[in-house]
N, C-alpha and C positions, 0 to 999 in steps of 0.2 A: 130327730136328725139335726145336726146342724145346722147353721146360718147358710143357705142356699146362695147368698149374694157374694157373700165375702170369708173366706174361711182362713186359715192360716196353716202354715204347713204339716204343724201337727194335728194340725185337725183332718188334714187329709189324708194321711197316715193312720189314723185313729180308725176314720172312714173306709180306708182299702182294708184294713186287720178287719173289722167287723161284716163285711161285704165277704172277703174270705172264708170265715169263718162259719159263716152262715151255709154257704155254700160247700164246704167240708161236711158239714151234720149233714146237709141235705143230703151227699151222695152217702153220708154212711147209713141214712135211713136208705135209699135208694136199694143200697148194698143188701140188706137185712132183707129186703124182700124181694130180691132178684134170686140169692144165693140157693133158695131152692128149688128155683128151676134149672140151674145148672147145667143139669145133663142134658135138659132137651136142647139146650145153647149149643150147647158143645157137637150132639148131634147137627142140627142146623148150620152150625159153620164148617163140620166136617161136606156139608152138600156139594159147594163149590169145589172142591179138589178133586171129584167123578166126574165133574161136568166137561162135555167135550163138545166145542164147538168148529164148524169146520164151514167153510166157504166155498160158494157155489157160481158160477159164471150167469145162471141161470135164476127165475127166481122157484123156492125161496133161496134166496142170495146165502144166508147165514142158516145152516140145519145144527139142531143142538140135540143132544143124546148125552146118554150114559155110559162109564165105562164096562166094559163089559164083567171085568173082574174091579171090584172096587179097591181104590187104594186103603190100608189099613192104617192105623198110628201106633205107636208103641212106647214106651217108655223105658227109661232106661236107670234111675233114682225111685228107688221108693217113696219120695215125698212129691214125686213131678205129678201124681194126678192130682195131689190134693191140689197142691200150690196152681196148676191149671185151672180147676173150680173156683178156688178163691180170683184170679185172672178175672176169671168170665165173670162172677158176680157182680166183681167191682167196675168194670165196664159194662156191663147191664147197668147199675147203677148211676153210671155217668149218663147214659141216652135216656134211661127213667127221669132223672132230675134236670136235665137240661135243660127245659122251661124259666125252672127257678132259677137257676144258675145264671142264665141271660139276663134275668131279672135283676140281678145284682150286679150284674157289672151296668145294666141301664140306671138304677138305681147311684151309683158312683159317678156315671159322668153325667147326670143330670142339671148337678149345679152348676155347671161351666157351658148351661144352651137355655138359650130367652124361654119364658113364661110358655109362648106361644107356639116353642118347637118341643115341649114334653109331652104334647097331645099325641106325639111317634112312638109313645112306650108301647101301647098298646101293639101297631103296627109291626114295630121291631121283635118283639118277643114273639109274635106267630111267625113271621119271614123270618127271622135267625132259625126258629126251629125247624122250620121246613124245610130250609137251606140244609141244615145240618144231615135232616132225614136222608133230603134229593142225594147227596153225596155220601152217606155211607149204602144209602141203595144202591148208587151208579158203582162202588167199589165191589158191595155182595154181587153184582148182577154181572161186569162185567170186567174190571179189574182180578179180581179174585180166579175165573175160570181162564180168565187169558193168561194170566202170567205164571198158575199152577202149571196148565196146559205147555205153554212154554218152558218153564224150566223142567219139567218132567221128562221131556221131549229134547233135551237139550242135546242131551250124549244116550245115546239107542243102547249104548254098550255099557251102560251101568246100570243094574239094580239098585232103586229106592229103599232105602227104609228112615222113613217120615217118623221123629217122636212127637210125639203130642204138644210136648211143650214147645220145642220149636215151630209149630205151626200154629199153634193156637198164637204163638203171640207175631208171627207172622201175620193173621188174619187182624189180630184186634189193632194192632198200631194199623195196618193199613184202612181199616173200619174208621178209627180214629182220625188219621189223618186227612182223609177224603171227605172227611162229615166238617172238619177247623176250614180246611183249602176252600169249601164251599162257603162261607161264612165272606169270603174275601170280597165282594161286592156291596155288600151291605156294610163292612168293615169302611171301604173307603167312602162310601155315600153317608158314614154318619161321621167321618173325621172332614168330609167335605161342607158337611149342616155345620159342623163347628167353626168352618174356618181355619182347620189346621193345613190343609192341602186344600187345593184347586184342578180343574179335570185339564188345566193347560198344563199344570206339575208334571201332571200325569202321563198325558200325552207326550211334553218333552222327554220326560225317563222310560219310556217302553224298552229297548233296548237295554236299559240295566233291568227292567222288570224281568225280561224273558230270558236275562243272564242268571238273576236269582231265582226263577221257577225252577233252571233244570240245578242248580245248587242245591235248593231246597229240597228239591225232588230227590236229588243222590243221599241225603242227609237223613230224608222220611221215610224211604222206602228201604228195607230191612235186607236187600241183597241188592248188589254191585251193580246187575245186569241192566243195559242200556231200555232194554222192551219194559221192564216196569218203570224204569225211571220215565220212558218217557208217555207209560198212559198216566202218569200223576203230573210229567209239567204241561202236557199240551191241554188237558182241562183251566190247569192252573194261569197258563196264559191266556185262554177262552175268559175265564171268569176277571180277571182284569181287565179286558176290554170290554167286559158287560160295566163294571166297577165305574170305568171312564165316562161312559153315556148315561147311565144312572146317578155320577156325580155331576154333570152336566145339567141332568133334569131336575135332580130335588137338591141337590147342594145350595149354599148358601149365595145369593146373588146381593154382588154391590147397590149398593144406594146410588141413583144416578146423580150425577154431577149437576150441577148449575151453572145455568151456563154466564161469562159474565157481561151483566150491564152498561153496556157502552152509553155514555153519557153523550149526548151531543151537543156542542155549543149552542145557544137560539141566537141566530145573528139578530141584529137590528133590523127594521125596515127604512128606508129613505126616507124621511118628512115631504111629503108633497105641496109644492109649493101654490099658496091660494089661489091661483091664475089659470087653474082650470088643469085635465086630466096630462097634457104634451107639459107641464112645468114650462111654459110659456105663457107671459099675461096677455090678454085680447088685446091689440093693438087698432086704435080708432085711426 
């Protein structure tokens, strides 16, 4: 590796190509051993699009079931199931290698954080991947069945017919997206250890933050409609206010000032005069 202290621009260009790169093999091994499980993915993410969940005044508050006739997938291209498989494998592949993947971007921004803030790699690399896990769960688990349920549900009076390939990648950008959005706490807590931002930054910009959640939200999520956009920005701005308090706590804290030295002049004392303590001589 390179000179850790001092590098120069092409070295750090040299640095991101080979960090890259590493990370491309990774997932394509990733790939090579996801791709023949395929099918059972494919099943698996077909689960959410039966799933019918429905609210209750009463508890239990949320009752979840099946649909009773299950929705089908179809295709309509002769090459859509393969190029589906290939889909699913190579995103199987991305959540298989993610560990390492992380590892290399920690790996990249390590020579720009003191000796005594690399002891975080460890830490980072299990919390990003957890992070990453918690939010494609929270997308399979509850994203996913609400806003099938929703747009299925949208107009009573049309008949569905769902292809495969458009939901499949329905599912995985949205899998994908919710596993990066989750990352975003840990993202400003380690530009906050560097020193790039500060949690007052932060705090003064909310207001553009929660302007670019529901942006990013309309941009991430793969149809128009407001109800998915907005179960992807109201996490999205949940997890930046965790971002703020967590850069507040481990972020990088200023050196305290010194305070300065006021010098005081030593005045003189009065010479006392030999005649005793009143500077009056005894008078006979």
């Amino acid at each position: 590796m390179a000179d850790e202290t001092k590098m120069p621009l092409m070295g750090h260009l040299e640095e991101l190509r080979r960090r890259i790169l590493y990370s491309v093999l990774a997932v394509g091994i990733g790939f090579g051993a996801a791709i023949g499980f395929s099918d059972g993915i494919l099943q698996w993410l077909e689960r959410p699009l039966n799933v019918l969940y429905e609210f209750q005044w009463s508890y239990p508050y949320l009752v979840y079931s099946l649909r009773p006739e299950p929705q089908r997938l179809y295709f309509q291209a002769l090459t859509e199931p393969f190029w589906v498989h290939i889909k699913v494998g190579l995103v199987a592949g991305v959540f298989l290698t993610f560990p390492f993947v992380a590892y290399q971007v920690w790996r990249f921004v390590a020579p720009g954080m003191l000796p005594r803030e690399r002891q975080f790699a460890l830490p980072f690399l299990l919390l990003s991947t957890a992070f990453f896990v918690v939010g494609a769960a929270f997308c399979y688990f509850v994203v996913l069945p609400f806003g099938t349920q929703f747009l299925l549900a949208f107009d009573p009076h049309l008949v569905p017919i769902l292809t495969v390939g458009h939901y499949i990648d329905f599912c995985l950008i949205l899998l994908l997206a919710f596993g990066a959005i989750f990352e975003l706490p840990l993202a400003l807590t380690l530009m906050a250890r560097l020193g790039l931002i500060t949690p007052a930054f932060l705090a003064r910009n909310r207001k553009y933050a929660i302007l670019g959640a529901f942006v990013a939200a309309a941009i991430l999520t793969p149809t128009p409609d407001v109800f998915n956009q907005t179960l992807m920005a109201g996490p999205l701005i949940f997890l930046y206010e965790v971002g703020i308090w967590s850069a507040r706590i481990f972020g990088r804290r200023k050196a305290p000032e010194e305070a300065p030295v006021l010098e005081t002049p030593i005045r003189s004392q009065p010479a006392r005069p030999a005649g005793g303590e009143s500077g009056v001589g005894s008078q006979k």
